[in-house]
N, C-alpha and C positions, 0 to 999 in steps of 0.2 A: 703761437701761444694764445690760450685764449684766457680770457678775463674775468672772473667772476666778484663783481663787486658790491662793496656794504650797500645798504640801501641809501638811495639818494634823499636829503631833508630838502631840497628843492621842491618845487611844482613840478610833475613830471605827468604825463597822462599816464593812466591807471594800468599796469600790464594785468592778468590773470595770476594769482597765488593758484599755490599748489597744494592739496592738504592729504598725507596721508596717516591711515592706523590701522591697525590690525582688527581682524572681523570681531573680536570680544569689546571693543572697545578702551581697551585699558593703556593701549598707547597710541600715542598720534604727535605728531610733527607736522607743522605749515611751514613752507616754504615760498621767503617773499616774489610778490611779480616779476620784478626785477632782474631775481638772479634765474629763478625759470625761463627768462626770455633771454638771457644771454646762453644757458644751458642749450634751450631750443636751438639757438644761432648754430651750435657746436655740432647738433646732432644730424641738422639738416645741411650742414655741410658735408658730413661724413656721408649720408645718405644719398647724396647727390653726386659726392665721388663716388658712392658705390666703394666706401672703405669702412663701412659699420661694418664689424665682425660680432659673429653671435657669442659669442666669448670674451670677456674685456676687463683687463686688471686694471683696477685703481690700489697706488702706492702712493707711496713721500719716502723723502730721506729722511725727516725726522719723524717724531711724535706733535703729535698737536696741531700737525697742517688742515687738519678737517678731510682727511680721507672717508670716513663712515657718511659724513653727512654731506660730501659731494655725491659718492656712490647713492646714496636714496636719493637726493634731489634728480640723479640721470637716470633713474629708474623708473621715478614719479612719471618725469614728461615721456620718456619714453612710450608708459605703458598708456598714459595718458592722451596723447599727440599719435599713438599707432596703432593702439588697443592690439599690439603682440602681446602674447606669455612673455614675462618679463620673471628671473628669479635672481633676486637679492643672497650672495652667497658670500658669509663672513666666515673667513679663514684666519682669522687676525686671533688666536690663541691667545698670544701673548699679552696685547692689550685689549680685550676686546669692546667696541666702543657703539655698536649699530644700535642695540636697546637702550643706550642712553641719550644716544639724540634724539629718540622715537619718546625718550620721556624728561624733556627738558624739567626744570624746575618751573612752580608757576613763578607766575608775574606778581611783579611788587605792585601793590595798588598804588594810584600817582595820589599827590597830595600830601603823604607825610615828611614831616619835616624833622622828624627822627633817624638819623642816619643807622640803619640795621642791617646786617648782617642777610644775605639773599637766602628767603626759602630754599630750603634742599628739597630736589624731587622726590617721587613717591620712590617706595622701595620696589627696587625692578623682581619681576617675578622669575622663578627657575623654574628655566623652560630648557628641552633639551633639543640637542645643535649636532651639526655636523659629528662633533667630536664621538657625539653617541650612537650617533648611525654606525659611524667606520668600528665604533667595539661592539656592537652590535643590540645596546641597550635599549635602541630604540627604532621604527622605522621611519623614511623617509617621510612618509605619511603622518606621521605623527608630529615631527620634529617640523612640517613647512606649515608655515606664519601666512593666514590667509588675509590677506588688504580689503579694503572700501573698494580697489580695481579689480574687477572680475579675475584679471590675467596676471595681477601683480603677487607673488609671494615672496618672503624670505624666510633664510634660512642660516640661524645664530650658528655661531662658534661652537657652543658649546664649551666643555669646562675640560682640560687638557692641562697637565702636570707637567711639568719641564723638562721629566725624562721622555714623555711620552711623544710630545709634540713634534721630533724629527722624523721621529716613522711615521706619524700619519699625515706629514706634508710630504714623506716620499714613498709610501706604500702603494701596493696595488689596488688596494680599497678605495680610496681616494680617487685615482682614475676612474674606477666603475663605476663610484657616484657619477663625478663630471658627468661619465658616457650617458649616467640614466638621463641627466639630469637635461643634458643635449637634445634627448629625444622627449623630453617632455614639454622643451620652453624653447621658444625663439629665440631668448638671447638669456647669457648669463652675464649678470657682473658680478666678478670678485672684489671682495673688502680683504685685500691683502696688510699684511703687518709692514713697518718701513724698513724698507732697503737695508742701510746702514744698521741698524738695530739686528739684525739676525738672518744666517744664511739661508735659513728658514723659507724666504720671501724671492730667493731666486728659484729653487724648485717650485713653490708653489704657481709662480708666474709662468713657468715655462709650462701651466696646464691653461694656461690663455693663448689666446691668437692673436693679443695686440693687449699692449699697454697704457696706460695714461698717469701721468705723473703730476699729484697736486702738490702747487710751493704756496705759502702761505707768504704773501708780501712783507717783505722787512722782517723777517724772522728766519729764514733760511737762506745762511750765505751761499753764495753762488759757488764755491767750490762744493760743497755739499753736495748742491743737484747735479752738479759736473760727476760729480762721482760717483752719484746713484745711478744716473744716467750710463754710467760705463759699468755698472752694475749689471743691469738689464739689457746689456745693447743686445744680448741673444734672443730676445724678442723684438716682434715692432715695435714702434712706441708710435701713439697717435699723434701724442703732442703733449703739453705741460700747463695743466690748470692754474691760473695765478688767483689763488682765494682770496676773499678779501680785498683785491684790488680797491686804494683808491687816487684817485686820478680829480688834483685842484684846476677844473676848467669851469670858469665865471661860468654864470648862469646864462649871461648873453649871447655866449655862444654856444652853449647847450641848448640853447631856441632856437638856432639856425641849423641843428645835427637833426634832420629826420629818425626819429626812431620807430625801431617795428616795435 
């Protein structure tokens, strides 16, 4: 299992943030030192078994575990720490979440003692996604999202009707993407919709070559994952991202835990 936790208010030596946005400028997300160096932990374990697949579903069993915004933070380092073509691939119709963590709300200025209501983000723009390739309203080329990383893109959801959504999670156009999309990029990761939530999300996964399953600590009971888990057991599963993690160990002995 691995760990990915809130940022520490302790003294910690400084890891590397991660910052990314799209070539227009109009969206951008930073992601703290922290959890990029626990992501990195993840990746160069996998690479060192030699169990990175160029294909890789990130899921949850619920809503709200932070699936969208673990998939970009393992894309950032990835593309970041290996400078592979890396493509960000959201298939999450139902909710779809990748352009909203890419355009958080800003920040409250410190110092008011006015308790208000948090700024709302800018309004996200419409932009067309997967959903418009597979009807053909748009091309490939069109529709991918080019990053600040040379090799990094993605590629939205797009906007899919609730009649629509089961054929083009199990149509043949969908595969043909994948295939293109295989021969274009080193690796993909999918932003899958959650398990439990719509059957939706077992066909779409069985177009990956391994799984990864994020729980959001204290928020999703453990029969839930037990049974997303038996959801998916027809793929791999890499292992099970605990978001969020946090973990009460004194400071004193956080001074004796070497960290990378």
């Amino acid at each position: 299992m691995f760990r990915l936790r809130k940022k520490q208010t302790h003294e910690m030596p400084t890891e590397l943030a991660l910052t990314i946005e799209t070539a227009d400028g109009n969206l951008r997300r930073s992601f703290a030192g922290e959890q990029i160096a626990q992501i990195r932990r993840m990746l160069t374990d996998l690479i060192v078994e030699q169990r990175l697949p160029s294909r890789i579903g990130f899921t949850a069993a619920l809503r709200g575990e932070g699936v969208s915004y673990i998939t970009l933070a393992t894309a950032v380092t990835l593309a970041h720490d290996t400078g592979k073509r890396v493509c960000v691939v959201e298939l999450n119709w139902l909710a779809p979440g990748m352009l909203s963590v890419l355009n958080p709300p800003p920040a409250q200025q410190k110092g008011s003692r006015r308790r208000e209501p948090p700024p709302a983000p800018c309004p996200l723009p419409t932009l067309p996604g997967v959903a418009e390739v597979l009807r053909g309203q748009a091309t490939l080329a069109e529709a991918l999202l080019a990053t600040n990383y040379a090799g990094l893109f993605l590629l939205p959801a797009g906007l899919a009707s609730a009649h629509q959504r089961p054929l083009l999670a199990r149509g043949n156009e969908l595969r043909t993407l994948v295939e293109t999309l295989d021969e274009q990029f080193d690796h993909v990761l999918f932003d899958l919709p959650t398990v439990i939530e719509t059957s939706d999300t077992l066909a779409l996964a069985a177009l990956t070559q391994a799984c990864t399953l994020v729980v959001r600590q204290g928020v999703t009971p453990i029969t839930e994952v037990q049974r997303a888990l038996n959801d998916i057991k027809h793929i791999p599963v890499l292992g099970v991202i605990l978001n969020q993690a946090q973990i009460a160990t004194p400071r004193w002995i956080l001074r004796l835990i070497p960290q990378e």
